[in-house]
BALOBA-1460 file (C-alpha; in Angstrom, 3 decimals):
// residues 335
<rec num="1" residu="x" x="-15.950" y="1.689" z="9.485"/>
<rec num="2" residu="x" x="-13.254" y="-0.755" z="10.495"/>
<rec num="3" residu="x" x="-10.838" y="-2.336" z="8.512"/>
<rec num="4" residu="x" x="-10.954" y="-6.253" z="8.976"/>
<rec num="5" residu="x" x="-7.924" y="-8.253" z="7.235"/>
<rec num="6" residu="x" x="-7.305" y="-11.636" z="6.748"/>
<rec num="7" residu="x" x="-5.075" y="-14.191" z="8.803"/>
<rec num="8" residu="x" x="-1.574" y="-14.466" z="8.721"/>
<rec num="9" residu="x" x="-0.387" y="-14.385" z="5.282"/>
<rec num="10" residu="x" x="1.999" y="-17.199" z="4.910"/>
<rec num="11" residu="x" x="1.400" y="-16.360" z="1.270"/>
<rec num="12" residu="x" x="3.779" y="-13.760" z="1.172"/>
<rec num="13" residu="x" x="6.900" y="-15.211" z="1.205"/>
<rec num="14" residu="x" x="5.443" y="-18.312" z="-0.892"/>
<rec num="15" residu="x" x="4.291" y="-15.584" z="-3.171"/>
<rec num="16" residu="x" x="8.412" y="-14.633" z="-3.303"/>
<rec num="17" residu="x" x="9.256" y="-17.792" z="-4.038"/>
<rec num="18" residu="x" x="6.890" y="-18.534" z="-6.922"/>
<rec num="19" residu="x" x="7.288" y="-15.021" z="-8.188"/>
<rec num="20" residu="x" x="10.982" y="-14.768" z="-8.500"/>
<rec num="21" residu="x" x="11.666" y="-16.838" z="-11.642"/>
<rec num="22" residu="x" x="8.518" y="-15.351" z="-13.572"/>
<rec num="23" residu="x" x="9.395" y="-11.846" z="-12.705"/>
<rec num="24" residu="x" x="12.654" y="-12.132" z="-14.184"/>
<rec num="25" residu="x" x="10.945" y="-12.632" z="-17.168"/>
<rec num="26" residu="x" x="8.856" y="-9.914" z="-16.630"/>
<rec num="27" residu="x" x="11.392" y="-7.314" z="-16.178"/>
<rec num="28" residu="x" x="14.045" y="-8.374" z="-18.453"/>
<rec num="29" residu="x" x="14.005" y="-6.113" z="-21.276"/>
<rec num="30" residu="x" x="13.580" y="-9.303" z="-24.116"/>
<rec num="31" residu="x" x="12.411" y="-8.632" z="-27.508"/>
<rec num="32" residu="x" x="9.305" y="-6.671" z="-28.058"/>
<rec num="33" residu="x" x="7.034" y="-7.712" z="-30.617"/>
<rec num="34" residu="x" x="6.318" y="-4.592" z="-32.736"/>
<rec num="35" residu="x" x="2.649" y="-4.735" z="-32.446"/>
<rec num="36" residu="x" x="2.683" y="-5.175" z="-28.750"/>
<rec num="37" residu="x" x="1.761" y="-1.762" z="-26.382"/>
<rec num="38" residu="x" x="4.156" y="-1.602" z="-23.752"/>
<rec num="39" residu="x" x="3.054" y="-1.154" z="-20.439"/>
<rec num="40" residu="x" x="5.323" y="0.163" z="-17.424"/>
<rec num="41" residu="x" x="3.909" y="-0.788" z="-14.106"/>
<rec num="42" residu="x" x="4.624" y="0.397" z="-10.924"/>
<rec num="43" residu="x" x="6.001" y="-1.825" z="-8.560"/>
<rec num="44" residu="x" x="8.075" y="-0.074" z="-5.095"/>
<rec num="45" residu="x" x="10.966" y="-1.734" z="-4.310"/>
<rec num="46" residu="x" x="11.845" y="-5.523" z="-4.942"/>
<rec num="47" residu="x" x="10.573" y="-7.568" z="-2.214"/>
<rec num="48" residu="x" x="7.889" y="-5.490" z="-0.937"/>
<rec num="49" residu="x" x="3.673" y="-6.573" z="-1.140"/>
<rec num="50" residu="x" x="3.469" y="-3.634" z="-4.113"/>
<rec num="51" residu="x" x="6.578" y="-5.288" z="-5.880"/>
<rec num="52" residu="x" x="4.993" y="-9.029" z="-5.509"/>
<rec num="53" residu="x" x="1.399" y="-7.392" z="-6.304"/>
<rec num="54" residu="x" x="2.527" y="-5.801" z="-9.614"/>
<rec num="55" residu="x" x="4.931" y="-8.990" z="-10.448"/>
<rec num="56" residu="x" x="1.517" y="-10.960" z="-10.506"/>
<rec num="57" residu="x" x="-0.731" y="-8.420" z="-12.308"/>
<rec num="58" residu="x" x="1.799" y="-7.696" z="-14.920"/>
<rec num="59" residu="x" x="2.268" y="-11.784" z="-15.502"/>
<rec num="60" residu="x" x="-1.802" y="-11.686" z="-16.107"/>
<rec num="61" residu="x" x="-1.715" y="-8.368" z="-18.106"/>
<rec num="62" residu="x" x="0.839" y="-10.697" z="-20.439"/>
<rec num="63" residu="x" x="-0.920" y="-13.913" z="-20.290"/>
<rec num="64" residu="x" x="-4.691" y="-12.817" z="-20.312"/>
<rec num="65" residu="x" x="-4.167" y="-9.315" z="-22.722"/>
<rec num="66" residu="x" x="-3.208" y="-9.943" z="-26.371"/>
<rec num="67" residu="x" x="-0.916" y="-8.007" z="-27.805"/>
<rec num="68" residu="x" x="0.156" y="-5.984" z="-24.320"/>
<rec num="69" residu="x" x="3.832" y="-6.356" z="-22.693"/>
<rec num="70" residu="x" x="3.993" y="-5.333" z="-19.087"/>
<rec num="71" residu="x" x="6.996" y="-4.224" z="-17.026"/>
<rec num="72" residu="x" x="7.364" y="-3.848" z="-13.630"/>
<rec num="73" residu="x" x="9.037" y="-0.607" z="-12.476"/>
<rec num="74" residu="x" x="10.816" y="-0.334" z="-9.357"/>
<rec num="75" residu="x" x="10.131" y="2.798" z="-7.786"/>
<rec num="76" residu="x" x="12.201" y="3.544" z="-3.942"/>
<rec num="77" residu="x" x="9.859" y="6.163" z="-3.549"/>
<rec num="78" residu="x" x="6.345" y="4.045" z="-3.258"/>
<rec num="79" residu="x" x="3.065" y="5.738" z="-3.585"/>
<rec num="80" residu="x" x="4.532" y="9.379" z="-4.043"/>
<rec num="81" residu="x" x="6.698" y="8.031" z="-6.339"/>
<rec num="82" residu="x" x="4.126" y="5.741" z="-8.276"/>
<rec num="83" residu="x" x="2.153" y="9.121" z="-8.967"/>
<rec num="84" residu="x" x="4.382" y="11.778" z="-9.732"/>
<rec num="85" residu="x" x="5.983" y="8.947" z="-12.393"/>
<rec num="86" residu="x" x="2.638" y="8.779" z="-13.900"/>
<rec num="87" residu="x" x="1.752" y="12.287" z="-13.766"/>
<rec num="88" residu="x" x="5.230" y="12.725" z="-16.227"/>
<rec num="89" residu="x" x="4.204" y="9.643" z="-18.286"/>
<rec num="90" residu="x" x="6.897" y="7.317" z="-17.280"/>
<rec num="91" residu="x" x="4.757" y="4.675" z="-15.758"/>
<rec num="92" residu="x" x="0.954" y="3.668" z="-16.537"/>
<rec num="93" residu="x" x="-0.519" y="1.827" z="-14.305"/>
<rec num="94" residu="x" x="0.600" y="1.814" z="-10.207"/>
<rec num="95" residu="x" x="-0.553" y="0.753" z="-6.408"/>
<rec num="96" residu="x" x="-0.740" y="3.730" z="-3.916"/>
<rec num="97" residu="x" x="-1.839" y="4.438" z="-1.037"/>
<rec num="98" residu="x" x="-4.968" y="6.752" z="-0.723"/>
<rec num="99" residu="x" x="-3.228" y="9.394" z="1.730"/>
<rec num="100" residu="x" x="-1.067" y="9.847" z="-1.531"/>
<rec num="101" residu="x" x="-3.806" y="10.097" z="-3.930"/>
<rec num="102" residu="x" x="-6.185" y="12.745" z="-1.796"/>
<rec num="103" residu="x" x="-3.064" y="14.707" z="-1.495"/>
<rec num="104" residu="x" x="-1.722" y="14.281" z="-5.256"/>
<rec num="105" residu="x" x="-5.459" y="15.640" z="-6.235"/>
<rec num="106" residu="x" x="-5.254" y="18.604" z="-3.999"/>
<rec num="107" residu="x" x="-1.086" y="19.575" z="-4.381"/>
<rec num="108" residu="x" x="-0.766" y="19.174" z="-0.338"/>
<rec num="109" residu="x" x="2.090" y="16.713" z="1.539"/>
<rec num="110" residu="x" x="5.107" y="15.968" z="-0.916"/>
<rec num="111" residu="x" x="3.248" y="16.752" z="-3.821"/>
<rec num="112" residu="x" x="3.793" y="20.315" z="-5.691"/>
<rec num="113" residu="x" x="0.929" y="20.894" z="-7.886"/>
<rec num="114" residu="x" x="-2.575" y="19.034" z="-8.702"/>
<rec num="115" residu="x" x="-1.503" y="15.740" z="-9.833"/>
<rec num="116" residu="x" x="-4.569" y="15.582" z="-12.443"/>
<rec num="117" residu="x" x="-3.361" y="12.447" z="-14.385"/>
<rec num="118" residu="x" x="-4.280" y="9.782" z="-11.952"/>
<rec num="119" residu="x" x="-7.547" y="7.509" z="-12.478"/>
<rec num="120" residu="x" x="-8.677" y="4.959" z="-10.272"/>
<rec num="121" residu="x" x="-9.073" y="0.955" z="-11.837"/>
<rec num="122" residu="x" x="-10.319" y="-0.757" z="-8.680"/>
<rec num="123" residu="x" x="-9.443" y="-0.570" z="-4.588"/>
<rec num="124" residu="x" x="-6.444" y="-3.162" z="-3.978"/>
<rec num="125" residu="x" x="-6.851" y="-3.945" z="-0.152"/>
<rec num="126" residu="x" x="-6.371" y="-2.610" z="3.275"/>
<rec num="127" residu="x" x="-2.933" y="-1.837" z="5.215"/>
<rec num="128" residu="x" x="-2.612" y="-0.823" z="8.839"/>
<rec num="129" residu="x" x="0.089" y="1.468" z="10.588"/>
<rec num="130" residu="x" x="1.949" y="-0.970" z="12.888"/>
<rec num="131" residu="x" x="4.567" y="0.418" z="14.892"/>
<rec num="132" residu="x" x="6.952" y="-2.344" z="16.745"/>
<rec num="133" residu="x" x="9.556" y="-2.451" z="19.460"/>
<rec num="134" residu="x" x="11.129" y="-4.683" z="21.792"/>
<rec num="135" residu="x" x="8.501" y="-5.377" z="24.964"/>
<rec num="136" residu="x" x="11.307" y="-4.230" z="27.420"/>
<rec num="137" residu="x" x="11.749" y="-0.947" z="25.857"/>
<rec num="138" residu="x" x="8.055" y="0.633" z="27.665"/>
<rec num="139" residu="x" x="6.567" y="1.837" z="24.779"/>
<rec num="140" residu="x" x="3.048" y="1.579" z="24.652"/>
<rec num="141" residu="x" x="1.853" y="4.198" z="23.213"/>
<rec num="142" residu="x" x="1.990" y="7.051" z="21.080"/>
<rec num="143" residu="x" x="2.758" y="9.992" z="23.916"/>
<rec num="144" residu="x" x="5.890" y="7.648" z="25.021"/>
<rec num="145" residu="x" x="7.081" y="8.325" z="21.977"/>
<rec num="146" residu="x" x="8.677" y="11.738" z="23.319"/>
<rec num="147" residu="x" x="12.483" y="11.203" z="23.017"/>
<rec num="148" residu="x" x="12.669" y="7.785" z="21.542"/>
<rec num="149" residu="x" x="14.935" y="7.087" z="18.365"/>
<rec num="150" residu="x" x="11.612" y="6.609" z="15.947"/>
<rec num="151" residu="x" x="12.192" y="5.376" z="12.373"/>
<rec num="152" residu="x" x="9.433" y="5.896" z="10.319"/>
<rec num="153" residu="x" x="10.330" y="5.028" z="6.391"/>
<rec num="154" residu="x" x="11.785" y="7.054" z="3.459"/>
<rec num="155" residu="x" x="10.394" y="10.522" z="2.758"/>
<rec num="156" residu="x" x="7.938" y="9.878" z="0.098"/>
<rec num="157" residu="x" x="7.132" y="6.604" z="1.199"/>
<rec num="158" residu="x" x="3.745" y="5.835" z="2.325"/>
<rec num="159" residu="x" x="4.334" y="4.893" z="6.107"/>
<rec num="160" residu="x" x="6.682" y="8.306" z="6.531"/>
<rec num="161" residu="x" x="3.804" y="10.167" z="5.179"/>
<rec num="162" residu="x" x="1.154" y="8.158" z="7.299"/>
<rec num="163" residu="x" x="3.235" y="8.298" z="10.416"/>
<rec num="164" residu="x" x="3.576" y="12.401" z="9.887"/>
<rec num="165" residu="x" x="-0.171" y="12.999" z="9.517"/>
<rec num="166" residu="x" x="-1.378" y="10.827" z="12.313"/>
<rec num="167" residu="x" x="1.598" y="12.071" z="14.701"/>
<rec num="168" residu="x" x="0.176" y="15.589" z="13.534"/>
<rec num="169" residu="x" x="-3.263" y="14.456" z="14.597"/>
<rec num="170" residu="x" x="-2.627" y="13.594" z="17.832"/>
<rec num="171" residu="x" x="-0.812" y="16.714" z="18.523"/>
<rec num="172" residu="x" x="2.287" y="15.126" z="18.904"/>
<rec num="173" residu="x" x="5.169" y="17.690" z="17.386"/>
<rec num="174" residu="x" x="7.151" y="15.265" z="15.133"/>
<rec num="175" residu="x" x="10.696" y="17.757" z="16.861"/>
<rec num="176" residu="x" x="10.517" y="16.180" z="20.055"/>
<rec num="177" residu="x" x="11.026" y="12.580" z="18.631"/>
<rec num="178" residu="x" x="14.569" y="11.236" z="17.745"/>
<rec num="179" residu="x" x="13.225" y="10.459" z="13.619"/>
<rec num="180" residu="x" x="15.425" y="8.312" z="11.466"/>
<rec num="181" residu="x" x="14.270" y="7.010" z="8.134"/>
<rec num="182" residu="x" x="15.546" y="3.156" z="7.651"/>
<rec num="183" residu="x" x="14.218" y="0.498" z="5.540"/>
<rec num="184" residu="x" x="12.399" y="-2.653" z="7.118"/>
<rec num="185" residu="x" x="15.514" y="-4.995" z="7.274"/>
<rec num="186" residu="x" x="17.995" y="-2.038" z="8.344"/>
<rec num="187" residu="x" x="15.298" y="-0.851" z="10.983"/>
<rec num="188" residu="x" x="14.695" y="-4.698" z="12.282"/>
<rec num="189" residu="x" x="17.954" y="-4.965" z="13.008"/>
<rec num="190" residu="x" x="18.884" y="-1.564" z="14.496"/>
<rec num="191" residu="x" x="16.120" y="-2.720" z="17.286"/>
<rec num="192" residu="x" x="17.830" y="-6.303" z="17.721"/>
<rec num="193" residu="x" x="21.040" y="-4.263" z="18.088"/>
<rec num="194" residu="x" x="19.986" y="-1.658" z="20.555"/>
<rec num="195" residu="x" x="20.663" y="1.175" z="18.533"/>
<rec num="196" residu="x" x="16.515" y="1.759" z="17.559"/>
<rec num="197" residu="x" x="13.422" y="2.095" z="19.940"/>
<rec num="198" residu="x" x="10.910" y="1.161" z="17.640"/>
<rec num="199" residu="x" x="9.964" y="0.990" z="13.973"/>
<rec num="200" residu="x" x="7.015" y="2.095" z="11.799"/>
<rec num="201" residu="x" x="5.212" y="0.358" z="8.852"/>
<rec num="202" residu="x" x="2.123" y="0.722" z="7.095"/>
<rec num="203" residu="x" x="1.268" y="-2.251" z="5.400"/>
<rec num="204" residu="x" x="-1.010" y="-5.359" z="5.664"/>
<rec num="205" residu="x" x="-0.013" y="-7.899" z="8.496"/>
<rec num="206" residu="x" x="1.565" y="-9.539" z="9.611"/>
<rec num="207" residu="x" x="4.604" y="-7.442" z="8.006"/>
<rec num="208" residu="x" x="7.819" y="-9.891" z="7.392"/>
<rec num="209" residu="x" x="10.198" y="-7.547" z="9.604"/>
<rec num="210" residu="x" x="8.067" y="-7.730" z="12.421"/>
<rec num="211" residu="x" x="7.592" y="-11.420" z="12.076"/>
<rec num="212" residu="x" x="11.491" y="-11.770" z="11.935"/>
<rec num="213" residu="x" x="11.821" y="-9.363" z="14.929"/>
<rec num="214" residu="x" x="9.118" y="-11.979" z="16.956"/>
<rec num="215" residu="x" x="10.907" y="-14.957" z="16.380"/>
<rec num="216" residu="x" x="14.160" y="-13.880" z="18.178"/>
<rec num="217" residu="x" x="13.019" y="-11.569" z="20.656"/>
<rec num="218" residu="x" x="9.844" y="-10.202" z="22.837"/>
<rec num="219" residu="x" x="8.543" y="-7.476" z="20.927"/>
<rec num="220" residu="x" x="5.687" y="-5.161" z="21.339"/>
<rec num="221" residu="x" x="3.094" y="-3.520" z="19.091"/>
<rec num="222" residu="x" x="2.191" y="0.451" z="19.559"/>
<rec num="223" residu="x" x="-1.596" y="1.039" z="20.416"/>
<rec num="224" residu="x" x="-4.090" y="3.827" z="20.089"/>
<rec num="225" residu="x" x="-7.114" y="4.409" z="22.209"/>
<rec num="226" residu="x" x="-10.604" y="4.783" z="20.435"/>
<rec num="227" residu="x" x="-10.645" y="8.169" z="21.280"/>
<rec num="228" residu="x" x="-7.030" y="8.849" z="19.611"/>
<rec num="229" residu="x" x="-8.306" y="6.839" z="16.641"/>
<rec num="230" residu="x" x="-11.325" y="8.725" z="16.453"/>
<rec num="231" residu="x" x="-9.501" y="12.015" z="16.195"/>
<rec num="232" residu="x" x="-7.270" y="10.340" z="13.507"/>
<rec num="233" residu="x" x="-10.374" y="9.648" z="11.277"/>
<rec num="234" residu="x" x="-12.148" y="13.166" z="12.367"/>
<rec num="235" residu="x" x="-8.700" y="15.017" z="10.536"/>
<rec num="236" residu="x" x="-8.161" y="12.391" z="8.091"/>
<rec num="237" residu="x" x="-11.405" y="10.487" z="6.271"/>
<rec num="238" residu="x" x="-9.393" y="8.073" z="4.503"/>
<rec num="239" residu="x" x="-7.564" y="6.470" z="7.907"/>
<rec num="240" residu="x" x="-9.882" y="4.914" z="9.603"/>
<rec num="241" residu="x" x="-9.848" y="3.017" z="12.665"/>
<rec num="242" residu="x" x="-8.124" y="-0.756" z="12.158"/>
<rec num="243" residu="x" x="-6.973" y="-3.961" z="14.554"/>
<rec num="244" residu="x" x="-4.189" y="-5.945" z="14.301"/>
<rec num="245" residu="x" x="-5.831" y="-8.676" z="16.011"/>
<rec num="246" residu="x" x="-4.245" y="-10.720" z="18.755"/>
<rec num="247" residu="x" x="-1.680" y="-13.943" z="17.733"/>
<rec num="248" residu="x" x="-0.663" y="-11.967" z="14.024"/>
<rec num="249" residu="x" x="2.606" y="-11.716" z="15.850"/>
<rec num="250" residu="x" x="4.569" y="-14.243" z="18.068"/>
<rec num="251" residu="x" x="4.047" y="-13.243" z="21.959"/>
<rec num="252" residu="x" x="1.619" y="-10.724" z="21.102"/>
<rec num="253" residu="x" x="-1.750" y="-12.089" z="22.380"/>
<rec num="254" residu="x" x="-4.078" y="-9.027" z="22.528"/>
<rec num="255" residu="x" x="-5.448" y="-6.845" z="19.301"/>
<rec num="256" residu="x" x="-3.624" y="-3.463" z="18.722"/>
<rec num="257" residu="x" x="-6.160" y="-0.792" z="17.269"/>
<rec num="258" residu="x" x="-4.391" y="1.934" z="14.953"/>
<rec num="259" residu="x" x="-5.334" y="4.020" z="12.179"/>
<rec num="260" residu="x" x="-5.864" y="1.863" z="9.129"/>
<rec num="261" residu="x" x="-6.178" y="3.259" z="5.057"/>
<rec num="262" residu="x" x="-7.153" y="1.511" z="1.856"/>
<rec num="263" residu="x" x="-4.466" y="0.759" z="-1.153"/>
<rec num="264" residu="x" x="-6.077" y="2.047" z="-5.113"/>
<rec num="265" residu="x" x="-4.518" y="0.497" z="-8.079"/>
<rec num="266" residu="x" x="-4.281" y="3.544" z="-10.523"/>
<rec num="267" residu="x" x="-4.497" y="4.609" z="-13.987"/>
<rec num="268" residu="x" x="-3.178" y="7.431" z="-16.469"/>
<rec num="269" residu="x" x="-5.774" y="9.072" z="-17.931"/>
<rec num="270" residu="x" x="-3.802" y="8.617" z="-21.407"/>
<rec num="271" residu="x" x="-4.132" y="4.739" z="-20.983"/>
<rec num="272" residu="x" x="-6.506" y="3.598" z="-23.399"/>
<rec num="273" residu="x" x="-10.438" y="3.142" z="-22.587"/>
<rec num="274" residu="x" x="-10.188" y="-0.299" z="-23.889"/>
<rec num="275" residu="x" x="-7.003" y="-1.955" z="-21.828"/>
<rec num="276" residu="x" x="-8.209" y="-0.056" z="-18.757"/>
<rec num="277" residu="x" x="-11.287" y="-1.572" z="-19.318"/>
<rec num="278" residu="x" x="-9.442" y="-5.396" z="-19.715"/>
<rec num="279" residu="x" x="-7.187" y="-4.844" z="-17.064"/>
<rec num="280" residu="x" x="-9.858" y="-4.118" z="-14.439"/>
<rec num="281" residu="x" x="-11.969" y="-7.001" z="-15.743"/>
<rec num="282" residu="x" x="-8.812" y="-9.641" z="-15.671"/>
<rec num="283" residu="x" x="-8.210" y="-8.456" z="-12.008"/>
<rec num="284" residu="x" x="-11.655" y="-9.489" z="-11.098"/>
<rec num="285" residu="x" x="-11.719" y="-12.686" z="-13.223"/>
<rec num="286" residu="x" x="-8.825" y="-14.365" z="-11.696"/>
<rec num="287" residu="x" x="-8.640" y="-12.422" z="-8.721"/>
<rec num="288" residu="x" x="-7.195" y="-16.067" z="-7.350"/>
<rec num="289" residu="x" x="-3.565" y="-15.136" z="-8.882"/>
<rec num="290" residu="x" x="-3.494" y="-12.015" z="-7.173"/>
<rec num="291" residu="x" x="-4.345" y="-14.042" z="-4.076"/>
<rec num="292" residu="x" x="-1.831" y="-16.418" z="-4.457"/>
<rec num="293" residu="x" x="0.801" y="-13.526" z="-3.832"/>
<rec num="294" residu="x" x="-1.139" y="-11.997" z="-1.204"/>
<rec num="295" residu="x" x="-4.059" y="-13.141" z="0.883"/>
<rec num="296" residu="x" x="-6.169" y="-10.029" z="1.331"/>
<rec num="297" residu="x" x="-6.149" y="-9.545" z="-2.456"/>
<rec num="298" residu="x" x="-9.470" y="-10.973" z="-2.157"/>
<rec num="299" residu="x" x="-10.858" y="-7.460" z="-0.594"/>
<rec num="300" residu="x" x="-10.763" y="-5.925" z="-4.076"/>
<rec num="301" residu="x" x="-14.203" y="-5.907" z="-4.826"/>
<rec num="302" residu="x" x="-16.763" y="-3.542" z="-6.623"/>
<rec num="303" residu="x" x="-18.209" y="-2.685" z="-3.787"/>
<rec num="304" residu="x" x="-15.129" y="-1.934" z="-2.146"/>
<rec num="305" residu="x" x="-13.801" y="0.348" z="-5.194"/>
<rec num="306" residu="x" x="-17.049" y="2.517" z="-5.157"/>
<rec num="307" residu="x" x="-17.229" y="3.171" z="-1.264"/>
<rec num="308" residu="x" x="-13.419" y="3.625" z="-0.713"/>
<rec num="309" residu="x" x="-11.806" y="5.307" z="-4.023"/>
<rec num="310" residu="x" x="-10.107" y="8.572" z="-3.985"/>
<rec num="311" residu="x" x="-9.236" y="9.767" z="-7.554"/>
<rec num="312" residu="x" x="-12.068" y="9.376" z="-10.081"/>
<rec num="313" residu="x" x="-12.281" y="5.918" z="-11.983"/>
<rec num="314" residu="x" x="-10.616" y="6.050" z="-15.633"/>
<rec num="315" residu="x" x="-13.459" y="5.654" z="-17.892"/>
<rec num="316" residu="x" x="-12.039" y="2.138" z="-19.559"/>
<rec num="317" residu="x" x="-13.217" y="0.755" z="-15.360"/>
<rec num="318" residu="x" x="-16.102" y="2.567" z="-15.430"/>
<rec num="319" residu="x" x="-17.655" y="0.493" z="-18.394"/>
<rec num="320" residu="x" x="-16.713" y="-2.704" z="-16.455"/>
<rec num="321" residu="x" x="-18.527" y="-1.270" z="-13.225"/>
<rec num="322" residu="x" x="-21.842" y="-0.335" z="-14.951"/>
<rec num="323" residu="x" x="-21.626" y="-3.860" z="-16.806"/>
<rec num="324" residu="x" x="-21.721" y="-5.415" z="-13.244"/>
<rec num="325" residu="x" x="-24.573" y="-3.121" z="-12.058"/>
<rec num="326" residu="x" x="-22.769" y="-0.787" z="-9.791"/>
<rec num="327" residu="x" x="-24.023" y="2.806" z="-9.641"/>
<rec num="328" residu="x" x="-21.067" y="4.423" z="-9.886"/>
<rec num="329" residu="x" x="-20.719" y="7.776" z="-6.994"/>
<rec num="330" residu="x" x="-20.713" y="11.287" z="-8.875"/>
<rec num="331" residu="x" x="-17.422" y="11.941" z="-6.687"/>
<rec num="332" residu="x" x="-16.046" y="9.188" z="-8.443"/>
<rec num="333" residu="x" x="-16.690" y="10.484" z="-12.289"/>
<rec num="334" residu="x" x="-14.000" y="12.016" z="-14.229"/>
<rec num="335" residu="x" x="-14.632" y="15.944" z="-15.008"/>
């Protein structure tokens, strides 16, 4: 399978723009009406696709939901984060990565202990691991790594956990590379300024730092061969091979293949059968707001949810799913 992603997504930063003002509103604290169920949502940090994502569910959650209020949560920590806060009950409903999920379910990575709380509502979309640097720094691929000053995101963020496992699968020891952990704006300009080879991100494209990087200077994208992609997917099931085709970024004419993985929007099993069940259905119903905010929104689909979910679907989705006809997997049913 190979993950295929939409155009460039001027959307994004539109989907800032529009965003801002209504998410103020849906953050501030305000006055809850006693009858309404609050609902904390996971959202990463402010600015991010997750953070713009959950701005726009929770706005249809409050418009589409009676009686529901819906918060977004920032979280530094991302997917890790997004589950171990719903595993304690401090969020309900959450984006993550499905690296993070398969290893929440099974206690392995960052995760200590079987993270049983987690339910699947539908799959989100796909992200790819795009590594960038400056053309004139050589890099090409992942063996000239060796030596360079790498950062590769916040421990318990998706793309340091991503980056580990694939670096792990390739047999590269993660010792013999200069790692730093810098966020997309601090990394960006750390490469400008000479003081950073190249940067990692896993995320849909094309990702704003990398766009910012290609307007001022000739950058480069890392690139794995099908046989390093196929021993990515061989140790790992859920990364599977991606392209980042050709013109995403400025000066960068030909596709880059690397290791791709799917984004869940999840669940606590304590959420209620009946606003799991509405929340999956509004998401399909106007899945032209989620859109709005980000192009490939429109890759949440049935079909998608059945063939690439991790953690079983919460029962509340399930009833939407048989409604619609899908056979739902066994894999996929709660125990």
């Amino acid at each position: 399978m190979q993950i295929k992603m939409g155009g460039k997504n001027k959307s994004l930063w539109f989907g800032v723009l529009i965003l801002t003002p209504f998410l103020c509103l849906v953050i501030s604290p305000g006055v809850w009406a006693k009858s309404a169920t609050r609902l904390a949502v996971g959202g990463n940090g402010i600015g991010g696709v997750y953070y713009l994502y959950s701005g726009a569910l929770s706005q249809m959650i409050n418009k589409y939901i009676p009686n529901v209020e819906a918060t977004v949560e920032v979280c530094a920590g991302s997917s890790v984060e997004h589950i171990k806060r719903m595993q304690i009950g401090e969020i309900q409903i959450a984006p993550a990565m499905n690296d993070a999920v398969y290893n929440s379910l099974k206690g392995t990575g960052q995760f200590k202990g079987i993270h049983d709380k987690i339910r699947t509502l539908f799959i989100m979309y796909p992200a790819v691991l795009q590594a960038a640097c400056l053309e004139k720094s050589g890099i090409k691929t992942f063996a000239d790594l060796v030596g360079k000053r790498v950062s590769i995101g916040n421990p318990g963020t998706g793309t340091y956990m991503m980056t580990m496992a694939v670096l792990e699968a390739l047999g590269i020891d993660a010792k013999t590379l200069k790692l730093t952990y810098l966020n997309w704006n601090e990394g960006g300009n750390a490469i400008r300024n000479g003081n950073l080879d190249i940067q990692f991100i896993a995320a849909g494209y094309p990702s704003p730092w990398i766009m910012d990087l290609a307007a001022t200077h000739k950058i480069a994208l890392l690139r794995c061969s099908d046989s390093e992609l196929a021993k990515i997917h061989q140790k790992y099931a859920y990364y599977p091979p991606a392209v980042i085709p050709g013109g995403t970024y400025a000066g960068v004419k030909e596709d880059a293949k690397m290791p791709g993985i799917w984004n869940s929007y999840l669940a606590s099993k304590d959420l209620s059968d009946d606003l799991a069940y509405q929340i999956t259905k509004i998401v399909y119903e106007h899945i032209e707001d989620l859109k709005k905010v980000y192009k490939d929104s429109g890759q949440a689909t049935p079909e998608n949810t059945m063939k690439y979910a991790i953690a079983p679907l919460h029962p509340g989705a399930i009833k939407f799913y048989r409604e619609k006809g899908c056979k739902v997997p066994d894999n996929l049913l709660p125990k």
